[in-house]
VEXDREN-2710 file (C-alpha; in Angstrom, 1 decimal):
% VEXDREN-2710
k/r/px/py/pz
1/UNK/0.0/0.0/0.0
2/UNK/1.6/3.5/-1.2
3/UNK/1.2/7.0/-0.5
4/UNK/1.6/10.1/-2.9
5/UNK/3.8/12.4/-1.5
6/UNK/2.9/16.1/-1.1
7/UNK/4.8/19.2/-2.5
8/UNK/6.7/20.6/0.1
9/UNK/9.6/23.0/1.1
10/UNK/12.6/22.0/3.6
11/UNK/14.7/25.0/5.0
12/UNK/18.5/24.8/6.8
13/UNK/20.2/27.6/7.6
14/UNK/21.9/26.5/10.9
15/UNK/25.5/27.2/9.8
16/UNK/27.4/28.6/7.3
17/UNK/25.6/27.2/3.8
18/UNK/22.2/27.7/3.1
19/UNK/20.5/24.4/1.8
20/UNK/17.0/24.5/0.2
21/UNK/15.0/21.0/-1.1
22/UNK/10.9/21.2/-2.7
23/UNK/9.3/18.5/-3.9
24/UNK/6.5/18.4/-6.4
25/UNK/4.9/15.3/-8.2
26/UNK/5.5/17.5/-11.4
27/UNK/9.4/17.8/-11.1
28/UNK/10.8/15.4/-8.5
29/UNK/13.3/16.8/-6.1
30/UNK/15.1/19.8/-6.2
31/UNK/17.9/20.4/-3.9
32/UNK/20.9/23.1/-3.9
33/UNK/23.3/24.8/-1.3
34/UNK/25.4/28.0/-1.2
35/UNK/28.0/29.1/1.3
36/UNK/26.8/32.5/1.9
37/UNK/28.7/32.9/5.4
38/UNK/27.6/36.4/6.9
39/UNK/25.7/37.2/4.0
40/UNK/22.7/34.6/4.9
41/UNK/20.5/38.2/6.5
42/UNK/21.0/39.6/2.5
43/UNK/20.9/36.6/0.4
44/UNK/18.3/33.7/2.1
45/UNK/15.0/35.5/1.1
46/UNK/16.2/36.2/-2.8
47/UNK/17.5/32.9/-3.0
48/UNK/14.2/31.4/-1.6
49/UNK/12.2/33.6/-4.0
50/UNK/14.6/32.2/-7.0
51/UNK/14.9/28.5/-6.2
52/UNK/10.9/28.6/-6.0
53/UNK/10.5/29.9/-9.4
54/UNK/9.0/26.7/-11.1
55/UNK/6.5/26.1/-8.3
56/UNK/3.4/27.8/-6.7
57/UNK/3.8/28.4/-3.4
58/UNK/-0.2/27.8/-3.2
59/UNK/0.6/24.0/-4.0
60/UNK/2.9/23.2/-1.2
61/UNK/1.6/21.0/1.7
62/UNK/4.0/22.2/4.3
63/UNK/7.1/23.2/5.1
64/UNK/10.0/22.1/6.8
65/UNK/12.8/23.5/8.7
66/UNK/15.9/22.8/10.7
67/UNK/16.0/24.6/14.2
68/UNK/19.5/23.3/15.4
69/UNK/21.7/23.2/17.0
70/UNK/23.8/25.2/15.0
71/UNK/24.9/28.6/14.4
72/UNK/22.5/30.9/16.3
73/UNK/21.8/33.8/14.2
74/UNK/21.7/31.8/10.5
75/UNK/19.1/29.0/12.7
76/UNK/16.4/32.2/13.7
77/UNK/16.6/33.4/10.6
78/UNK/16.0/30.3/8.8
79/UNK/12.9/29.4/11.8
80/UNK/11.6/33.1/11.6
81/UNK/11.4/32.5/8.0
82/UNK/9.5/29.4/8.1
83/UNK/7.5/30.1/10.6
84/UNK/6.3/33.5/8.3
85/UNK/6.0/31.2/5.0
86/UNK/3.8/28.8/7.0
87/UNK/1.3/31.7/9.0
88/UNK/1.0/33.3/5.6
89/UNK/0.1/29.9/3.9
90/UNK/-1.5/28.9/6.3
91/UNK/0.8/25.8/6.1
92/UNK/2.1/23.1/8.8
93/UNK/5.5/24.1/10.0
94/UNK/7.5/20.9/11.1
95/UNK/11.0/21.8/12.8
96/UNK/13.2/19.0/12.5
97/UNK/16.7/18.6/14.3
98/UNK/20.1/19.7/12.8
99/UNK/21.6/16.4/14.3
100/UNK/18.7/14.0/13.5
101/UNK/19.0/15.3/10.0
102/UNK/22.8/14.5/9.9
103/UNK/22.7/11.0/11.2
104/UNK/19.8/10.6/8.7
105/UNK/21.8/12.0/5.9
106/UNK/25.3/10.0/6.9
107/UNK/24.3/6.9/8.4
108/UNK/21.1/6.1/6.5
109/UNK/20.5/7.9/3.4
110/UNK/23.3/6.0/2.0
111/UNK/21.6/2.8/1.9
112/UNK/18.2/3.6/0.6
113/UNK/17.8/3.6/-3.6
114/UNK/19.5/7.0/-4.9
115/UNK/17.0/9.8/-5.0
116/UNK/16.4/11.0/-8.1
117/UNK/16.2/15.1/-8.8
118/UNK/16.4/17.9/-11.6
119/UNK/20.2/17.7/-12.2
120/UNK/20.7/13.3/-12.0
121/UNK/20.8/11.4/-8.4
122/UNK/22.0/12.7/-5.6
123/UNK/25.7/11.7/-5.0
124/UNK/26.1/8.7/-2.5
125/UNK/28.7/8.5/0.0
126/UNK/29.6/5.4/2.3
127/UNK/27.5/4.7/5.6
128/UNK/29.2/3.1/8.8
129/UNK/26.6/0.7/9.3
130/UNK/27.7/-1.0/5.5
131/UNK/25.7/-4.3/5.0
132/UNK/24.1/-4.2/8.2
133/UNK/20.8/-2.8/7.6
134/UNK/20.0/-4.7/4.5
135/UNK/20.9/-8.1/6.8
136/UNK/18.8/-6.6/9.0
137/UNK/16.1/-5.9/7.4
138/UNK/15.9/-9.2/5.5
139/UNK/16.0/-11.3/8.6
140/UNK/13.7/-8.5/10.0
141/UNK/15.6/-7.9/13.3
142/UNK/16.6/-4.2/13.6
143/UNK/19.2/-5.0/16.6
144/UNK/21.4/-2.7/15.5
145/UNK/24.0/-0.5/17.0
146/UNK/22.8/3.0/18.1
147/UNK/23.9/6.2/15.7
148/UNK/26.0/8.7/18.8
149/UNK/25.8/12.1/17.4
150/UNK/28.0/14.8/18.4
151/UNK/28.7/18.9/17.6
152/UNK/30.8/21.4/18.9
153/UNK/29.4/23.9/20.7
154/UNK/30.7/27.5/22.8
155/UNK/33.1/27.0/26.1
156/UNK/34.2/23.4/25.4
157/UNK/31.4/21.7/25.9
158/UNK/29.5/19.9/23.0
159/UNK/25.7/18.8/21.4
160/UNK/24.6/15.3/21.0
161/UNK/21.7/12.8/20.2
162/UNK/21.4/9.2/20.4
163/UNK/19.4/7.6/18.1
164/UNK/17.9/4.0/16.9
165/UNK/17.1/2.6/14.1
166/UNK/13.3/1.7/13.6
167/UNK/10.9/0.7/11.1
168/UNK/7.0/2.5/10.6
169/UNK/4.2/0.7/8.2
170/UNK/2.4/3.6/6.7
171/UNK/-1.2/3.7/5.6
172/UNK/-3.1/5.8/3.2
173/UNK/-4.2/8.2/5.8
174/UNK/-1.6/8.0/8.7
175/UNK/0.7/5.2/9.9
176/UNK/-1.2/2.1/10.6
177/UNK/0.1/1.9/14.6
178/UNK/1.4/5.1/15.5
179/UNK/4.9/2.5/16.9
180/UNK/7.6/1.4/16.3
181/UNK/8.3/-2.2/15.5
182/UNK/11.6/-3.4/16.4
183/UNK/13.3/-7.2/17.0
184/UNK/9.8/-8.4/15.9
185/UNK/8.4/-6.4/18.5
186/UNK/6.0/-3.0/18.9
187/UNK/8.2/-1.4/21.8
188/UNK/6.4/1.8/22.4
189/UNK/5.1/5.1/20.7
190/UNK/7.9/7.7/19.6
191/UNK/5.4/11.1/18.7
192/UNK/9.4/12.7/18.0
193/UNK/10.1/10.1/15.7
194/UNK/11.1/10.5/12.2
195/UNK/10.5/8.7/9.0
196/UNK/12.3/9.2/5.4
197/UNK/10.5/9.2/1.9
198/UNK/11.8/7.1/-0.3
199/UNK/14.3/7.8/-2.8
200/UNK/13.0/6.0/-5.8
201/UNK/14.7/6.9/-9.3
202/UNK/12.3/8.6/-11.2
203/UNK/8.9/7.0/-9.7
204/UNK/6.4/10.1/-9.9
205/UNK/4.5/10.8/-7.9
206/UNK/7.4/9.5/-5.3
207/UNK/5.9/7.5/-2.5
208/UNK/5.8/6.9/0.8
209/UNK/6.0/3.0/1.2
210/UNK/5.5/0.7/4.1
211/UNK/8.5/-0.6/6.5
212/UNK/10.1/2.4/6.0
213/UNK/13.2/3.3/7.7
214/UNK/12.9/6.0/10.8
215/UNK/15.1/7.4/13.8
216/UNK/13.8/6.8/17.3
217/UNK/15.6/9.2/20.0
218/UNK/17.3/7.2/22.3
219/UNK/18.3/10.6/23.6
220/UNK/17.3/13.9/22.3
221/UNK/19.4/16.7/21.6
222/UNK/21.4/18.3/24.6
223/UNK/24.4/19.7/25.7
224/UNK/27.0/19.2/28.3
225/UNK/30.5/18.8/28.9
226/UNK/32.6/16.6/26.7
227/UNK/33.9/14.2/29.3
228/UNK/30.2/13.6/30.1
229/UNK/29.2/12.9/27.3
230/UNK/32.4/9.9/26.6
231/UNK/30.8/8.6/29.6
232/UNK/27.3/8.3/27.9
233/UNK/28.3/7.1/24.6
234/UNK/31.1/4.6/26.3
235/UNK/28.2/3.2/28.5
236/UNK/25.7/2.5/25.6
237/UNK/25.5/-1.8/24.3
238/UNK/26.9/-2.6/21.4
239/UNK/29.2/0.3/21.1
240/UNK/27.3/3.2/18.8
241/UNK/28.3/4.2/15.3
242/UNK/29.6/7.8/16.4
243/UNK/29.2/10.7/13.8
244/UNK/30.7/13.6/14.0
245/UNK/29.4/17.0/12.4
246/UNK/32.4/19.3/11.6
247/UNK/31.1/22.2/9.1
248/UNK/28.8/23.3/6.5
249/UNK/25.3/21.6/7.2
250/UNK/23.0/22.9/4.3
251/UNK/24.0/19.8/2.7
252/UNK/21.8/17.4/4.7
253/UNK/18.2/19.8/3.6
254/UNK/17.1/16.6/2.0
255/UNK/17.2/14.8/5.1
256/UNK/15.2/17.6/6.8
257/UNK/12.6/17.2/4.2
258/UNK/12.8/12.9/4.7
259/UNK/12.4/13.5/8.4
260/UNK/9.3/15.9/8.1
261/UNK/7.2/13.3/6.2
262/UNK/6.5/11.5/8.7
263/UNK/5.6/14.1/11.2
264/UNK/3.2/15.2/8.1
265/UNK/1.5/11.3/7.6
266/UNK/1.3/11.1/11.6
267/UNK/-0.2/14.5/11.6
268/UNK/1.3/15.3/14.7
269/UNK/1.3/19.1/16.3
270/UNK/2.6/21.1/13.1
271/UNK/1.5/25.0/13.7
272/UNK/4.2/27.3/13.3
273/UNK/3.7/28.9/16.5
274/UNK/4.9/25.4/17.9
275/UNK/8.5/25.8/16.0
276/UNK/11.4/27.5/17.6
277/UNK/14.9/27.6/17.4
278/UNK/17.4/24.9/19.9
279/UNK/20.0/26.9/20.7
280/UNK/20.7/24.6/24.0
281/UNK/23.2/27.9/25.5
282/UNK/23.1/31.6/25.9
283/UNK/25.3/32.7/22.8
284/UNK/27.4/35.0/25.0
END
């Protein structure tokens, strides 16, 4: 059983590069980047208005955003942004985590059929978990080991999320359970949990198909010193895959966009008055 995905918009401007993905069952997926630095205040709305061109902002769904961590004047303006676009539009607004959209982008992403968009497939990169997912999933047993996230952040100390690896079975309408099954086993309801479209070559309208992939938060984003976290990671059974995120972030936009579909399908709290920023510390 398969769902038609809706158009939507995904937003990241929590560091340096500003990343913008839309999809529409017209054109597939577009995606770009641009390392605009300090001049993200002067460039993000005309490069918005330009990269929209081909659509009608009347036919998106919803909209999707990253709120961090990350840099703290490029994330507000990216969330004041979206949450305008979506009060205007009168659109969902789903904020989706900087990190979660990493390990998404890094650890998963790689594994699922290439995506296909406007300029060719996106270009894959290698995954630490290699074959292990696909054994997985064909014995259907998603013991797998955890995804440790980690980012710098101000006065030595650092941001991180823990997540799992899960599976959701879609239905028309919304997900048939509202849980996650994992080792053969519903093990209890994740309403933060995330699920990615699939990126099928050139199969429009693109849809979203049952045992799909997702991330459960073993341990939400949060900050603290770096010793303390070594201790959490260390103490976690089998040892996690540990990521890293060290620069330029607009990259993973697609990943934002994957993670809000499933918010969308679950119908979960979406208003834009909901959506704010993470910053996790004062930036002084």
């Amino acid at each position: 059983m398969v769902v038609s995905l809706p158009s939507a918009l995904a937003i990241h401007t929590s560091s340096p590069s500003l990343g913008l993905c839309a999809y529409h069952p017209d054109y597939g997926i577009t995606s770009k980047t641009w390392d605009l630095g300090r001049d993200m205040s002067t460039q993000l709305h005309h490069r918005l208005s330009a990269f929209l061109q081909p659509y009608n902002w009347n036919e998106l769904e919803f909209i999707a955003v990253a709120i961090g961590p990350g840099g703290f004047t490029s994330t507000r303006m990216g969330v004041v942004l979206a949450r305008t676009l979506a009060q205007q539009l009168n659109l969902p607004l789903f904020g989706i985590s900087s990190l979660a959209a990493f390990a998404w982008h890094q650890a998963i992403a790689p594994l699922l059929p290439p995506r296909a968009s406007q300029s060719g497939p996106l270009q894959p990169h290698s995954s630490p978990f290699g074959n292990e997912v696909s054994a997985a999933l064909n014995s259907k047993d998603l013991a797998l080991p955890a995804i440790a996230v980690q980012m710098p952040a101000r006065r030595n100390q650092v941001f991180g999320a823990i997540y799992e690896l899960g599976q959701f079975s879609p239905s028309p309408n919304r997900l048939d359970t509202d849980k996650i099954v994992q080792n053969n086993q519903v093990i209890r309801d994740h309403s933060d949990s995330h699920v990615a479209a699939p990126k099928a070559l050139c199969d429009r309208p693109q849809t979203l198909r049952s045992q799909n992939l997702c991330l459960v938060p073993q341990q939400p984003d949060h900050i603290m010193e770096q010793t303390e976290w070594q201790q959490q990671v260390e103490q976690l059974s089998p040892a996690p895959h540990r990521l890293s995120v060290d620069g330029n972030l607009g990259h993973t936009v697609d990943s934002v966009l994957d993670l809000a579909y499933i918010d969308y399908f679950r119908k979960l709290e979406s208003h834009w008055s909901t959506v704010y920023p993470f910053y996790g510390q004062s930036p002084v």
